[in-house]
VOGU-3710 file (C-alpha; in Angstrom, 3 decimals, decimal comma):
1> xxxxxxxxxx> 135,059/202,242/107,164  137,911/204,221/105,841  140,439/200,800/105,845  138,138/198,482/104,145  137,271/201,122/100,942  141,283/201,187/100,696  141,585/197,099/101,050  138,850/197,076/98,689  140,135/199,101/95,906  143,790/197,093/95,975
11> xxxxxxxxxx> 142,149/193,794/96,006  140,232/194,784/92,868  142,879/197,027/90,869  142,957/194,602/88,370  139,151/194,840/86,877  138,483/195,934/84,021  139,148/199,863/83,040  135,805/200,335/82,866  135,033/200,054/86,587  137,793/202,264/87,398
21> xxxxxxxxxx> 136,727/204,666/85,215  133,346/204,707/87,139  134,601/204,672/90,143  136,408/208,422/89,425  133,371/209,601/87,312  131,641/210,760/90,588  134,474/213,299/91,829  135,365/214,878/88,251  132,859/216,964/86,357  133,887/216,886/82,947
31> xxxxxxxxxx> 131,058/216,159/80,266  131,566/215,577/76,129  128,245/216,087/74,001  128,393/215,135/70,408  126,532/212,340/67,901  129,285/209,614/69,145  130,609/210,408/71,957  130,187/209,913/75,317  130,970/211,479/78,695  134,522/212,452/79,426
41> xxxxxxxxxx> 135,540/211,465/82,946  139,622/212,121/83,766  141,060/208,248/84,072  144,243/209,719/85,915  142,492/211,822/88,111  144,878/214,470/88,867  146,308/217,171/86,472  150,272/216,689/85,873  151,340/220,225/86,239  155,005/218,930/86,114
51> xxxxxxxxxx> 154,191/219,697/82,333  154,431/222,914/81,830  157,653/223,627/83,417  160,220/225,173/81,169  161,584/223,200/78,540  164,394/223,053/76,219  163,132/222,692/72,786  166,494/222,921/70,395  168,412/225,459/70,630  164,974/227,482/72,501
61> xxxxxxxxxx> 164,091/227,498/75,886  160,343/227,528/76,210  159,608/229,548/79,605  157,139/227,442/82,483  153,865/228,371/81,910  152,017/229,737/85,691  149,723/227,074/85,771  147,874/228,240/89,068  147,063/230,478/86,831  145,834/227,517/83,890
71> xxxxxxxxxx> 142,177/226,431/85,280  142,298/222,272/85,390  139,826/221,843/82,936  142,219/223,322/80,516  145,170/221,060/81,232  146,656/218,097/79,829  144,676/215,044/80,806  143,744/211,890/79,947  140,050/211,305/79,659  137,376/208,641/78,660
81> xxxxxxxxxx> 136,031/209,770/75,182  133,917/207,059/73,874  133,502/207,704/70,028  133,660/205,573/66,699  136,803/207,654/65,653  140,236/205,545/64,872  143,295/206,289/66,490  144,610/209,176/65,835  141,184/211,278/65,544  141,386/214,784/66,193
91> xxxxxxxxxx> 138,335/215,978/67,984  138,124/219,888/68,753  135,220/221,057/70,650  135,238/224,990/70,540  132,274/225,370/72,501  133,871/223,993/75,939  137,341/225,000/74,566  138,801/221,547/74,376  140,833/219,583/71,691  140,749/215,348/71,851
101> xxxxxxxxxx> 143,528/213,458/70,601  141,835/210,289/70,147  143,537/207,169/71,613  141,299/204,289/70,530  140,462/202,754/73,750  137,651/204,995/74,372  139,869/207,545/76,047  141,554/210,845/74,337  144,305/213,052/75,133  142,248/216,665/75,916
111> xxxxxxxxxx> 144,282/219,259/75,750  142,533/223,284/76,559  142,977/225,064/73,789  141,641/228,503/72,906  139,520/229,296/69,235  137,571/232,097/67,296  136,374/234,957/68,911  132,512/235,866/67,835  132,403/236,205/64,061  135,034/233,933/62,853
121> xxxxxxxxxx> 133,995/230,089/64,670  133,891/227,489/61,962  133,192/223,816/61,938  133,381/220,825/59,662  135,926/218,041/58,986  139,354/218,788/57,968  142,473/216,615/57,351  146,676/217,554/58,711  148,200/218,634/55,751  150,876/219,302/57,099
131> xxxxxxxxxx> 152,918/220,134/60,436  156,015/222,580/60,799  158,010/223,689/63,928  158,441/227,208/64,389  157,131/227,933/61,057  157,076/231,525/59,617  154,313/233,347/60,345  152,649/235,475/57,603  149,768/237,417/58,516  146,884/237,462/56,544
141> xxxxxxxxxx> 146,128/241,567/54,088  142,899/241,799/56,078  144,552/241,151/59,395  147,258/244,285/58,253  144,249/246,301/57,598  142,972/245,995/61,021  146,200/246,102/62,577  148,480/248,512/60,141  151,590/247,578/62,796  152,089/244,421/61,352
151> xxxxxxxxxx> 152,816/245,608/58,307  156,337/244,963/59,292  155,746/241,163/58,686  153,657/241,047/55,238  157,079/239,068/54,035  156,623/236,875/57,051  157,588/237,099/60,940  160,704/234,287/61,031  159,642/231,465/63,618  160,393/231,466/67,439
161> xxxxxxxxxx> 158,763/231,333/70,736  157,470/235,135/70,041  155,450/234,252/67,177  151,865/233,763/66,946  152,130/230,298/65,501  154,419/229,148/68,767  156,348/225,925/68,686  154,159/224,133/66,323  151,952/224,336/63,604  149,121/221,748/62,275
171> xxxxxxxxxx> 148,476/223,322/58,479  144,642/222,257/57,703  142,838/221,731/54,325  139,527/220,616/53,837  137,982/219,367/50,516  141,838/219,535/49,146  141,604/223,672/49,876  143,652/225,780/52,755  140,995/228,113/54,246  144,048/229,411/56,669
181> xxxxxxxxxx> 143,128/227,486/59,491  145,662/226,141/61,571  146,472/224,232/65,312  149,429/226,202/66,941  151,096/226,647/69,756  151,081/230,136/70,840  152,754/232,617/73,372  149,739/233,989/75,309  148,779/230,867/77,288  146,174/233,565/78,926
191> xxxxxxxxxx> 144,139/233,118/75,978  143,560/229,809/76,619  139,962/228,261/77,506  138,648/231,690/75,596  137,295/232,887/72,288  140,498/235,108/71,047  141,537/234,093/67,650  140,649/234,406/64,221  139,463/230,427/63,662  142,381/229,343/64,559
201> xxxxxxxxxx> 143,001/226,843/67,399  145,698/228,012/69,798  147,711/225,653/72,225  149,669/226,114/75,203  153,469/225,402/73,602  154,149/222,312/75,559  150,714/221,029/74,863  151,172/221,561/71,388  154,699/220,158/70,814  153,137/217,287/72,363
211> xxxxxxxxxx> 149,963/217,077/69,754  152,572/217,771/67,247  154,954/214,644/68,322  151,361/212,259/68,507  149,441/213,402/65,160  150,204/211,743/61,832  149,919/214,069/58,447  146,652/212,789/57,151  144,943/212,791/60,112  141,270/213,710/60,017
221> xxxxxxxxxx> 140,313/216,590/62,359  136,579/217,481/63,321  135,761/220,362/64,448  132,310/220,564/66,227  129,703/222,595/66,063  128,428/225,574/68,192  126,467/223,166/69,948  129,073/220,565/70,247  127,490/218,400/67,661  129,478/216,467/64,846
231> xxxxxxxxxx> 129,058/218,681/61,788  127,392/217,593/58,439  129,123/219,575/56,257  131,617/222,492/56,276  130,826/225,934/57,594  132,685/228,644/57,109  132,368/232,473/58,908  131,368/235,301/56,790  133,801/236,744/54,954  132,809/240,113/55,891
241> xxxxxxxxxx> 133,250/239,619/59,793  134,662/243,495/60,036  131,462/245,131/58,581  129,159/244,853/56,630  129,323/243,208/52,896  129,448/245,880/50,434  126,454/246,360/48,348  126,863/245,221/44,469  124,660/246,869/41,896  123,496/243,456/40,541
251> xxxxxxxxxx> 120,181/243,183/40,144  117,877/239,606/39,341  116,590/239,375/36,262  112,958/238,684/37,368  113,467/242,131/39,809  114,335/244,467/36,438  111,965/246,977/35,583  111,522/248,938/32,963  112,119/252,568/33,663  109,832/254,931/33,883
261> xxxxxxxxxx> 110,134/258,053/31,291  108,205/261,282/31,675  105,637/262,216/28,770  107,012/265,355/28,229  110,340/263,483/27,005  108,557/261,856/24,665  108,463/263,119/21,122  105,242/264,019/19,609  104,339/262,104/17,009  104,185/263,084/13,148
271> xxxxxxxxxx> 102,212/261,676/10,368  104,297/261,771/6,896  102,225/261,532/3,555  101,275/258,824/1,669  104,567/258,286/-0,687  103,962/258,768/-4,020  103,366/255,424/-6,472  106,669/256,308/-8,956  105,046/255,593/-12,900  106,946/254,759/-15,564
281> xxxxxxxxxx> 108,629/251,674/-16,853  111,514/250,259/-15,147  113,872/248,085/-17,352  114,594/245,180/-15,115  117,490/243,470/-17,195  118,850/246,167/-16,582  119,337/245,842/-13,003  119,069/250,045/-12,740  118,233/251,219/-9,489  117,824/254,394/-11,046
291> xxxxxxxxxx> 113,733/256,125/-10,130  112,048/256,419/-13,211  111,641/260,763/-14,172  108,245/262,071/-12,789  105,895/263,006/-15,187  105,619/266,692/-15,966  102,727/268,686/-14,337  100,027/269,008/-16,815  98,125/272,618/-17,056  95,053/272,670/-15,058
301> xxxxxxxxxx> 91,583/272,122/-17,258  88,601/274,469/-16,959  86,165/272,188/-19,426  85,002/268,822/-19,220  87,956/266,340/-20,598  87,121/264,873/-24,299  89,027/261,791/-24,494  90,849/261,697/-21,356  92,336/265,033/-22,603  92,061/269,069/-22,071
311> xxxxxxx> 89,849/270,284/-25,342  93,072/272,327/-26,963  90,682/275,692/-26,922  90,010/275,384/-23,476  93,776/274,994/-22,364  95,433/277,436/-24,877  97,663/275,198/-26,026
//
């Protein structure tokens, strides 16, 4: 039974991809979730490890990466990706730890690729702003904070195979702004197919020189959800991933209340007399804002007024 299945599979090698494809779907398990996309079965069917041996990149040696050490999953492989992305798509998919170069034939280029630890995952759509080789790394106040030895580099750690952005570096914006986030190559291949960054995405350097050599600036990245869904719209981690957010002393308008005083600080309250009605003429082309006199006191009257007036025996005047 063994001959025909091998007579078989020459005689047909020329149908259609698509049978092919389902033919190797059975022996690979290797599944893509999303809104547009389908499952991702390998098309080659075996990992080449021949690409992570050392290279000579310039005038740097990159060293071979162990890859017995590199789960398959998390090697360079062609896969079938169907999805309504052009060419040239970047797909990253931090919840199974893989990054899809789109080729437009319903397959992609995945690539392992290692993201943000707990606290720092974002998704959303972003475009390649830019790409750099061995760019200068500059670590980021808050990242000096945590780590006071890198102080050393706040004016920037000069590029090489040592630095944390590795061979290459993708520069993302999204909505025309750079929140930091970048795809790089980077020395600690370990890392890769885990949560150890700080939103970055982090690339074996071979896999990422060869990202770098395929992507056009421009290029629209995605990067899915937590659930490996497209996103909707850009999210972002907390900006207060150390700790917690300090606490402003800004209160709501509708929360204000008025404060409470004790009614023993309250002043008692005293009732002035009735001001007295001034008499007198005023002369008002004048314009004087001068009182008119008071009259003077007149002598207290012990007999009945005559006229309106003190009888002049009674008042001894």
């Amino acid at each position: 039974m063994l001959q025909p299945s091998r007579h078989f599979l020459r005689r047909f090698a020329v149908v259609p991809a698509l049978l092919a494809v389902a033919l190797l779907a059975g022996c690979v398990e290797s599944t893509v979730t999303g809104a547009t996309s389908g499952a991702a079965a390998p098309v080659a069917g075996k990992v080449d490890d021949t690409v992570y041996a050392a290279q000579k990149d310039g005038s740097i040696t990159l060293p071979a990466v162990p890859v017995e050490k590199v789960p398959d999953q998390f090697q360079r492989q062609t896969v079938r990706y169907v999805t309504d992305q052009p060419k040239g798509t970047i797909i990253v998919d931090p919840a199974q730890k893989f990054l899809y170069f789109i080729n437009g034939d319903n397959t992609a280029i995945r690539y392992g690729i290692g993201v943000g630890r707990a606290g720092y995952e974002w998704s959303g759509e972003a475009i390649v702003a830019s790409k750099k080789p061995y760019p200068t790394w500059y670590p980021p106040k808050e990242m000096i904070a945590r780590k006071p030895e890198l102080a050393k580099w706040a004016n920037g750690q000069p590029g090489g195979p040592n630095n944390p952005l590795g061979a290459r570096a993708l520069y993302l914006t999204s909505g025309g702004k750079d929140y930091g986030y970048r795809i790089h190559g980077s020395p600690e291949w370990w890392t890769i197919g885990k949560n150890a960054s700080s939103g970055c995405i982090r690339m074996i350097h071979q896999d990422v020189i060869d990202l770098f050599n395929r992507a056009e600036v421009g290029a629209k990245v995605i990067v899915l959800t937590a659930d490996s869904k497209f996103p909707t719209k850009l999210t972002l981690p907390s900006p207060h991933v150390d700790g917690p957010a300090p606490v402003k002393a800004v209160a709501k308008a509708a929360e204000v209340k008025a404060a409470e005083v004790p009614a023993a600080a309250i002043p008692a309250l005293v009732v002035l007399p009735t001001p007295a009605l001034a008499t007198g003429s005023a002369t008002a082309a004048s314009g004087s804002t001068t009182a008119p006199a008071a009259d003077k006191a007149e002598p207290v009257c012990d007999k009945p007024l005559v006229n309106g007036a003190c009888p002049k025996d009674a008042s001894g005047g």
